[in-house]
N, C-alpha and C positions, 0 to 999 in steps of 0.2 A: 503493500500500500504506500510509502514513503515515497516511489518515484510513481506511481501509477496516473495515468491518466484523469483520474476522478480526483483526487487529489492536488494536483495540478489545477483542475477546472475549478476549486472554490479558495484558489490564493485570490486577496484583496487584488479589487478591480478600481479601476476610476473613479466610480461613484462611492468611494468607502470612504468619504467625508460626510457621507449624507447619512448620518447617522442622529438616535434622542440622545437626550442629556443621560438617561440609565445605560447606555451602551458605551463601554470601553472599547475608543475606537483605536489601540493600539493591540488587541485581541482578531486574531482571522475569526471572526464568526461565522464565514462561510463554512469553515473549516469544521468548525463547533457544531454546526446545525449538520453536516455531510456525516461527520462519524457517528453521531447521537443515532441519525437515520438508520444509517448503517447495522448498529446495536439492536437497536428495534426490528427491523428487517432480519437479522440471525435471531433475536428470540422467537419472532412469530413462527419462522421457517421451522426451527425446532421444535415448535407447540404443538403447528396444525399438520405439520405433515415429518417428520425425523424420529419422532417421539414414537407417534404412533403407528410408524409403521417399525418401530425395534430398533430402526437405526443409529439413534441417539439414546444409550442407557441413563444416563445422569445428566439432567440439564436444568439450570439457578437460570432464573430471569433476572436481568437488572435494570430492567423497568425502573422509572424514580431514581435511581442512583446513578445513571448512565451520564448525563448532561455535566455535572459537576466531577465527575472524573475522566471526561474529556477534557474540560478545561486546564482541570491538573496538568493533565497530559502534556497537552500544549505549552508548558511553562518548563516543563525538563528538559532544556537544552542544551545541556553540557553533556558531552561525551562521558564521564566517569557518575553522572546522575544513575541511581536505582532503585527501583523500585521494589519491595515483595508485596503482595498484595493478599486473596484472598478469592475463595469459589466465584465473588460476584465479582469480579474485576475485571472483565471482559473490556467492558467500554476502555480503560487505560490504555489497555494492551492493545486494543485498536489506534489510539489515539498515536502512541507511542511508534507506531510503525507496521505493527504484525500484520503479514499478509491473510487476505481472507481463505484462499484456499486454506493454509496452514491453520486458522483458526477452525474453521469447520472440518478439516479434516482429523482432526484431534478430537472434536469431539464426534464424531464417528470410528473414532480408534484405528485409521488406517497408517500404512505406513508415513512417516514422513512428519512433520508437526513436532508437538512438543516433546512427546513420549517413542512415538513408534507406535503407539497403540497401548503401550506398557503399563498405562497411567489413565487415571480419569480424565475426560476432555476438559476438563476447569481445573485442573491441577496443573498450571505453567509455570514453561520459563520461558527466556528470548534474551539469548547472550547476541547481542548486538555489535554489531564490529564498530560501525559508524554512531554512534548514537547512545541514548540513553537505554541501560537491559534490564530485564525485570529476572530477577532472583528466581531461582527455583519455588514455587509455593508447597506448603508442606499440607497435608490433607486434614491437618490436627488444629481444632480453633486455636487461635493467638501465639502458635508454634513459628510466625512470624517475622515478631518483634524484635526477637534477639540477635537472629542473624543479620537485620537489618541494624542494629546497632554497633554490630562490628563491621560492616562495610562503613557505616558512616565513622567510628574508630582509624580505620584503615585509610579513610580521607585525611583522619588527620593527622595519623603518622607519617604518611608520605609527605604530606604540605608541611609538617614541622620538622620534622625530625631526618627524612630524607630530602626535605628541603626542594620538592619534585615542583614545578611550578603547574603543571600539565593537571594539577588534582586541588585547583584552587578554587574555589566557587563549587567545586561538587557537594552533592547532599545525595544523603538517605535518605527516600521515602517509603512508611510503612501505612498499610489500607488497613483498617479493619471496620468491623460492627461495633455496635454498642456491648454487647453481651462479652467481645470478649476483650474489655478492659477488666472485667472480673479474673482473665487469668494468672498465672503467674508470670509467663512471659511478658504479657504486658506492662507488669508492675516491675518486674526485674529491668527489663529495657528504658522505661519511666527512669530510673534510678541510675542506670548507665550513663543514659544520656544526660541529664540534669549533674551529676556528682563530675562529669570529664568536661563538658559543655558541648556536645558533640553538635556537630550538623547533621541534625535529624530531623523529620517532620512525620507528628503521627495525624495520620489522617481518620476520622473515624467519622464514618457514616453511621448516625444514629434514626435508623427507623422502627424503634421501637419495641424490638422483636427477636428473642435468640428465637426461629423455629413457631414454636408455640409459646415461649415465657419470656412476660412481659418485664421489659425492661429494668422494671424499680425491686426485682429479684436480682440485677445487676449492679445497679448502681445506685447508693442511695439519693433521693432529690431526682432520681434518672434524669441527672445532668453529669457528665465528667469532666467538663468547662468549667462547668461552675465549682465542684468539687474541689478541682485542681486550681483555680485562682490565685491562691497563696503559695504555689509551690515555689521555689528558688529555682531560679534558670531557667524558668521554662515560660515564652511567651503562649499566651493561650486566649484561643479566639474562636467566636460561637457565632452561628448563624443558621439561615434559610438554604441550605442546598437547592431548592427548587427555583428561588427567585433571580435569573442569570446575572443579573447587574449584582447585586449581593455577593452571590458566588463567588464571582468574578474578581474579586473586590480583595474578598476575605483570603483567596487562594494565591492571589499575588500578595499581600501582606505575609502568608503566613511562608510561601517558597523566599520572598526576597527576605524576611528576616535570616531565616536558617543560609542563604547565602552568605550574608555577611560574616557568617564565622564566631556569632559572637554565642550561640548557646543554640537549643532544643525550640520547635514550636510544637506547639498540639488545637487543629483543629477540628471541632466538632461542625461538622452539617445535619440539619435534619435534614432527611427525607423521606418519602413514604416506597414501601414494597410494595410493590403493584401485584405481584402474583403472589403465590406460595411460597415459602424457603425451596423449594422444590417445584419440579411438575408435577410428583404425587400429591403434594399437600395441597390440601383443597380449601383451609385456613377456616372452618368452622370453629375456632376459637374465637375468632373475628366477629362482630357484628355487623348486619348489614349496613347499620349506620355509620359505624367507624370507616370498613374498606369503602362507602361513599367518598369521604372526608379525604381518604388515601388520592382517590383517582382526580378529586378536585386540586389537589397539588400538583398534579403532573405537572415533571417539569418543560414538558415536550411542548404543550399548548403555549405555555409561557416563553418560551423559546422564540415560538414564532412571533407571539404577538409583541414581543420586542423588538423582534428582525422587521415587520412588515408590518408599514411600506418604511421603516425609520432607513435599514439596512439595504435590504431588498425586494422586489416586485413580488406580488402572490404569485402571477407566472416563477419566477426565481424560485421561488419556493417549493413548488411544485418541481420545479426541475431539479431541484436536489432531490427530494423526495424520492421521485423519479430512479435518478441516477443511481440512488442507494440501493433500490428493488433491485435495480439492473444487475448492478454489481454482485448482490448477494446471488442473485441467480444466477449468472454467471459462474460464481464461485463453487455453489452448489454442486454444477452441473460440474465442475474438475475435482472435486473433493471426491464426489462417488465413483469418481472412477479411479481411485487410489486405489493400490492393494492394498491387502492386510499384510503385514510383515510375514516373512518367512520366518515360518515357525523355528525354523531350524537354527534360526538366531536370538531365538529369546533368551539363551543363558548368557550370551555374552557382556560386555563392558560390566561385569561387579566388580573388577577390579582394574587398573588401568594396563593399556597394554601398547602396541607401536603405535597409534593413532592415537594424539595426546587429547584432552578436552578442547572445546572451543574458549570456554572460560574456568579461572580459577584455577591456583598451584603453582608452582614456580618454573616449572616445567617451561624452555625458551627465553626465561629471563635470568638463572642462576645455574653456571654451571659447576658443578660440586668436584673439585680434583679426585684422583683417580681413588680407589680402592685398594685392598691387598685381605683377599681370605687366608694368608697365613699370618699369623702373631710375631709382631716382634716384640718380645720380652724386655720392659723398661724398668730397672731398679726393683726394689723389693714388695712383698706382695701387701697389696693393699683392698682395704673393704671395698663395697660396692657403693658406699658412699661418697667415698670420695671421685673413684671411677665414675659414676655418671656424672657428676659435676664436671670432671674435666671432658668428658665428651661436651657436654654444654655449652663448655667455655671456649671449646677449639671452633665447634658449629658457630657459633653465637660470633665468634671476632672471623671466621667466612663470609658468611652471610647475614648482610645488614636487615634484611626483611624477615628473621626471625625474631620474634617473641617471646617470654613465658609469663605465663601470670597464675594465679590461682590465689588461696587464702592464706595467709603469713608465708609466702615465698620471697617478699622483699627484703626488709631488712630482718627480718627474724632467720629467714634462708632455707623456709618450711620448717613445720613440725617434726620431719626426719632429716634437719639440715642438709641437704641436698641441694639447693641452691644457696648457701651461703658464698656471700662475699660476691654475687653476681652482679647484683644491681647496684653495688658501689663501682666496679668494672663495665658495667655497661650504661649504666642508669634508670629511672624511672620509667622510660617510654621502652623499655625494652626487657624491662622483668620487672614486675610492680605487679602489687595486691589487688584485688578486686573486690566488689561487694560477695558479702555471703549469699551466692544463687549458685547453685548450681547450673540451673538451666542458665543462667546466664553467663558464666563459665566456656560453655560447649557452644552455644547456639553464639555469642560473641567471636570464639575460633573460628563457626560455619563461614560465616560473614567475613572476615579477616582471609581466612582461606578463597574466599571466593574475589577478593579482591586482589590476592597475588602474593599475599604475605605467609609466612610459616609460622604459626601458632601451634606452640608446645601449653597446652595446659594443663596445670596439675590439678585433682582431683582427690582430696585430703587422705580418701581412707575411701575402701570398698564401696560402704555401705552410705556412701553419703553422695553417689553416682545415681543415686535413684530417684532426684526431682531430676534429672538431666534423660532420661532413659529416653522420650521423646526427642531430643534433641540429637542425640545417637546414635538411635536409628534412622531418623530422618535423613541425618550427613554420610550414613552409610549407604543409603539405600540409594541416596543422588545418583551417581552416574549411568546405574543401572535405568532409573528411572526416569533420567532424560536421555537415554540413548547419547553419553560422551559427549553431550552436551557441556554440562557442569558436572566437577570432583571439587571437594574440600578438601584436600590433604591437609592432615594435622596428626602430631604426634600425642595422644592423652597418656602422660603418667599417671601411675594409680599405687600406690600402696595396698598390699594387702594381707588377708591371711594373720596368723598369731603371731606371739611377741611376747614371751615371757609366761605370758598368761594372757585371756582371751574374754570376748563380750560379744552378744549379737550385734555390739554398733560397730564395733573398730576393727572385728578378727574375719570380715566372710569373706570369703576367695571369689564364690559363683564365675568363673572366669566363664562358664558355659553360655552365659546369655550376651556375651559378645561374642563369643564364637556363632549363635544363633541370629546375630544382626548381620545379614548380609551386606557385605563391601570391605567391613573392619579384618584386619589383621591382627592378628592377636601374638604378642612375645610375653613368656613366663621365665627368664631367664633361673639361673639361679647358684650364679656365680661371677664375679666378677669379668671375667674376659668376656664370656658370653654377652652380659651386660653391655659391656663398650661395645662388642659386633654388633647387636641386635639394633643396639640405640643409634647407633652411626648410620645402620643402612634402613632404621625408619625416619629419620631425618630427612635423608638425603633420597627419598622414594617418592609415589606420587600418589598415595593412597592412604586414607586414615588408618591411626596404630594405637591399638592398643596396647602402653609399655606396663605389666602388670611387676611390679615392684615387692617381691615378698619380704617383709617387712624382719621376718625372722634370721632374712640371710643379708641385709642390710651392713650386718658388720659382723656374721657370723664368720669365727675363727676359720672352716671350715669354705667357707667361700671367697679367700681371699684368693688374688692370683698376682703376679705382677701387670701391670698393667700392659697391653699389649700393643700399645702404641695410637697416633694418630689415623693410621691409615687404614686399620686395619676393622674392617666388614665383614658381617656371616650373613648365607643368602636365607629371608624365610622361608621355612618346611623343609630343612636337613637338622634333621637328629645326630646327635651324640652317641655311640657308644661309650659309655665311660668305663666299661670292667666288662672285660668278654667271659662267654662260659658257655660250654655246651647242656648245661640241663634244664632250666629253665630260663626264660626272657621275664623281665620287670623293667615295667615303663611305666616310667614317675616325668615328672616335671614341679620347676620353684623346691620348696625346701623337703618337700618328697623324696627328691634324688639323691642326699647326704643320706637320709634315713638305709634308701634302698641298699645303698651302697655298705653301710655300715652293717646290716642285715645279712647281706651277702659277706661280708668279709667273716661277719661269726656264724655263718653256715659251712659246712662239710660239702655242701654241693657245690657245684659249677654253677655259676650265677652270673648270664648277662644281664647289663643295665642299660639299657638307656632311656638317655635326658631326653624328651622331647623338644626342648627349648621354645617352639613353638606349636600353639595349637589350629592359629590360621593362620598357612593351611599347617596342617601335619604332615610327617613322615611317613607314609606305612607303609611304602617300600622297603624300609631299614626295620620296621617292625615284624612285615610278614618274613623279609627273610630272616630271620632272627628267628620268628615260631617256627620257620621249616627247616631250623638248625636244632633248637633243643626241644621242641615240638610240647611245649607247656609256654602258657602265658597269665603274668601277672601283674594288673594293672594297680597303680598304688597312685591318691591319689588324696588332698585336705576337702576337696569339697563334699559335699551331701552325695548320698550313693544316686538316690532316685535322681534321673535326668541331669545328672555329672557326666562329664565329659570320658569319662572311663565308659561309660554304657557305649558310646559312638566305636570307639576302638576295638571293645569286645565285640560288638556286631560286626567290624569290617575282619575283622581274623576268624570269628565264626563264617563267616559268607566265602571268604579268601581263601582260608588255610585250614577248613574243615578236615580235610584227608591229612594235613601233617601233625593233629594234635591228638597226644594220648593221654591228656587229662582236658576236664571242663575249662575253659578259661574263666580268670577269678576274676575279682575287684575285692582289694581290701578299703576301706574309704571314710570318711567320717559315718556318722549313722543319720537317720533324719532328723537333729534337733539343730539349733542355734551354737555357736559358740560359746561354750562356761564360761564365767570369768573366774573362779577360783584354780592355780595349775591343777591338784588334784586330781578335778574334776576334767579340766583340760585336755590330761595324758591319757585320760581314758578316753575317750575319744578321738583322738586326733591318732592317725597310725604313726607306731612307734618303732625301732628297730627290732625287738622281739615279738610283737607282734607278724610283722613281718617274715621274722625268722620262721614263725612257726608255719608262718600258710606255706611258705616254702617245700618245708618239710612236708606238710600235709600231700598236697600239688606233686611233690615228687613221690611220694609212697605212692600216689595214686593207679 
């Protein structure tokens, strides 16, 4: 749409002096009234005939909200501008450039478009080469916010810190509903943006309505303008979405403040939903007299009757009209004749591969000196604390667009000092603390990531990952579901696992539910070399990592190693054998593998070991032949037995290596309770070296 002919047809003519006093004649309203048409034209088309003939599974009207998020649109024009928006956001993304084939054809899931079909047709992106791009949208209300907060972050680290002149006037913009400033994302992003002073703008179309639940269930006063009035940094402005002069008004006030650079805006518009949250909802929550009230707001009638004759001729008006039908049919008629994707391609891009993204990662802008997978051994053996810090330290003074932050990582240097003494070496804009969110934590990485930067962030403790879990999967599940579109690569450290003694908040491992988020990579290191490998080559890779940090091997005697140099890299999914033996195999990973090890040394039998080091992906070629060597297998393991990642392993060597095994394959594993905090209690649960020992023995009598 951006060079197409219809487009072209309603740039300001001659007569665009001949405007009322309520029309802002530095606005193309030609333009304004063409893509509004446009909007309307793709909903009906989906209504009356898409819908009902199957072709269209999931389709939001955005009736009422269409007109005011055109004009937005039209005010983004700076190249590094972005937007994430939301199901109803259609009209933006028109506004903003998206071709009509590609938007209808997405929502008929065929190839090509947003997803490839992969994806709901209201779940977009549009990584825009020339222009302003609209972020990946996440299918989860107010899931957002946050990413949208570390792009507008990312604006400002380049304009300050890298000093980029090319990223100066850009802003952040996020869409939402009323309903979901009730969420956490939104509050967490609110507090991002107001506490850094970011160039953000929340936009939030307020008509009244999550679904079926009325508003003042969201907000109390069901005002968030009003609400928000006193907040610190944050300019904030309320008005009529439906009235264009108003709109108009209020949408240049609230983009030119956030250009200036000087802090956050947030503006509320009413306006009314003209259809259902859906095409199923038939909105019987509604009264007749209310959806009245709804339709006499349209902002479509008001449109015109601002344009004409102030603007232009009712003929003029009509021939936009017109031109809009055209078009949509037109597009129609090339959208259905898209295929559907080859099935045969639906597993690919989960993870990144020669074909890099169109947007987001470093990947073309940083290239990382070479590698070396053998070790060069540097002075004497040191903990893993200190080893991943100097990994940090060597990435960090490479590459200037990496980051770290998380909660007391700056001057305290985290709770398990592993970034001490970084951000007096690097400074505040380059490893610094953040508010307590998690989601906004991860969903701030999404956005940083997706503007070009490497965001390393830390994640206090296992169990404190879990307001972020949406955020997670969502950055995981990107590439796949924009078809290499958009990747977030980011490295997330995690602590995890026990420490002396244990508790359900600080001790759980669950490493299994990111192995269960497609895209994430997952490393359990659990020794220091390994550590430097693993951390070096998620760094310097192009796909999100999970760096899970077991807490117990941190500065475990028993995990030291000498440090094995700068250069040196391990590829993910090759295992370790650490202790060969022909009678039985045990495969541990993190602080498992000392146990296993120690197990097998006061065992009489032959005892291979190996470390998985990584869970995605894993080894199981070094596993299965390992079972088709000593033809028993024993998986040892801290998390919970039920749906632990030991259940996956046993299934692929029972499916694999059925005919080479002459015992059952085990799992020795925690049992299904929480973490004890008394040791005690602890040691009984958590698998210990004679435990071990003993299933050993068991396993080989068998």
């Amino acid at each position: 749409m951006p060079n197409s002919a219809a487009q072209q047809a309603y740039e300001p003519s001659s007569n665009a002096s001949r405007t009322s006093n309520l029309i802002d004649p530095s606005i193309n309203w030609r333009r304004i009234a063409y893509v509004t048409q446009v909007s309307r034209a793709l909903d009906a088309l989906e209504e009356t005939k898409l819908v009902p003939e199957k072709k269209v599974l999931y389709q939001f009207s955005a009736r009422g909200h269409d007109m005011a998020q055109v004009l937005l649109g039209t005010l983004l024009t700076h190249k590094h501008d972005a937007i994430c928006g939301y199901y109803r956001s259609r009209p933006i993304l028109l506004s903003l450039g998206v071709d009509l084939v590609e938007a209808l054809g997405s929502s008929l899931a065929r190839a090509g478009g947003y997803s490839d079909g992969r994806d709901i047709g209201v779940v977009f992106n549009y990584p825009n080469p020339d222009g302003p791009s609209a972020l990946p949208m996440c299918g989860g209300v107010g899931a957002q916010y946050t990413p949208t907060a570390g792009w507008a972050q990312a604006i400002k680290f380049r304009t300050e810190t890298l000093k980029d002149p090319e990223y100066k006037g850009a802003i952040g913009v996020v869409l939402g509903g009323e309903a979901s400033c009730a969420t956490n994302g939104f509050w967490s992003a609110l507090t991002m943006a107001t506490t850094l002073k970011l160039p953000m703008l929340f936009y939030i179309e307020d008509n009244g309505y999550g679904i079926s639940v009325p508003s003042h269930f969201q907000t109390p006063g069901q005002n968030i303008a009003a609400n928000l009035a006193s907040f610190k940094n944050l300019k904030v402005l309320d008005g009529d979405g439906t009235d264009p002069a108003e709109a108009a008004m209020l949408i240049k006030d609230a983009v030119g403040t956030v250009r200036e650079g000087t802090g956050p805006a947030l503006l509320r518009l009413t306006v009314p939903r003209l259809q259902g949250h859906s095409f199923q909802d038939t909105q019987t929550y509604k009264s007749e007299e209310f959806v009245e009230k709804e339709w006499a707001r349209d902002p479509l009638p008001k449109l015109k009757e601002n344009l004409v004759p102030a603007l232009v001729t009712e003929t003029e008006w009509a021939e936009i009209e017109n031109r809009a039908q055209a078009d949509v049919e037109a597009a129609r008629e090339k959208a259905e004749s898209l295929p559907v994707a080859d099935p045969s391609t639906v597993a690919t891009n989960v993870f990144s591969g020669d074909e890099p993204q169109k947007k987001g990662g470093l990947r073309g802008s940083f290239t990382a000196p070479s590698g070396d997978t053998a070790p060069s051994p540097e002075g004497n053996r040191i903990n893993m604390v200190t080893a991943i810090r100097k990994v940090l330290d060597h990435e960090l003074s490479l590459n200037d667009k990496m980051v770290i932050f998380g909660e007391d990582i700056g001057p305290k240097g985290g709770v398990h000092a592993v970034t001490l003494g970084l951000q007096d070496k690097y400074g505040e804009d380059r490893v610094f603390d953040t508010s307590l969110s998690e989601e906004g934590i991860i969903g701030r990485a999404v956005g940083m990531a997706l503007n070009g930067l490497l965001p390393v962030p830390e994640i206090q403790f296992r169990k404190y990952a879990e307001p972020a879990t949406e955020q997670i999967n969502d950055c995981g599940s990107m590439r796949w579901r924009t078809n290499n579109r958009f990747a977030a690569p980011m490295v997330v450290r995690m602590p995890v696992g026990f420490f002396k003694c244990g508790d359900p908040w600080h001790s759980q491992t669950n490493e299994v539910q990111f192995v269960h988020s497609p895209g994430w990579k997952v490393a359990v290191p659990s020794n220091t070399e390994d550590a430097v490998g693993l951390l070096r080559t998620a760094l310097r890779g192009d796909d999100p990592v999970m760096f899970l940090e077991h807490r117990a091997m941190l500065d475990a005697a028993w995990a030291r190693r000498p440090y094995p140099g700068d250069k040196y890299m391990l590829p993910f999914g090759k295992a370790k054998v650490t202790k060969e033996g022909d009678d039985i195999t045990l495969v541990a990973w993190g602080a498992m593998v000392e146990r296993c090890e120690k197990a097998a040394e006061a065992s009489y039998r032959s005892v291979e070991v190996i470390d998985l080091r990584t869970l995605m992906p894993w080894d199981k070629e070094t596993v299965l032949a390992s079972v088709a060597k000593t033809h028993r297998c024993l998986i040892v393991h801290e998390d919970l037995q039920t749906g632990g990642f030991g259940g996956e392993i046993a299934g692929v060597v029972a499916d694999e290596a059925f005919l080479d095994l002459d015992a059952p394959v085990s799992r020795l594993t925690m049992p299904d309770v929480p973490s004890p905090h008394n040791p005690v209690l602890l040691n009984v649960v958590v698998p210990d070296a004679d435990r071990i020992a003993a299933k050993i023995d068991e396993l080989c009598a068998f």
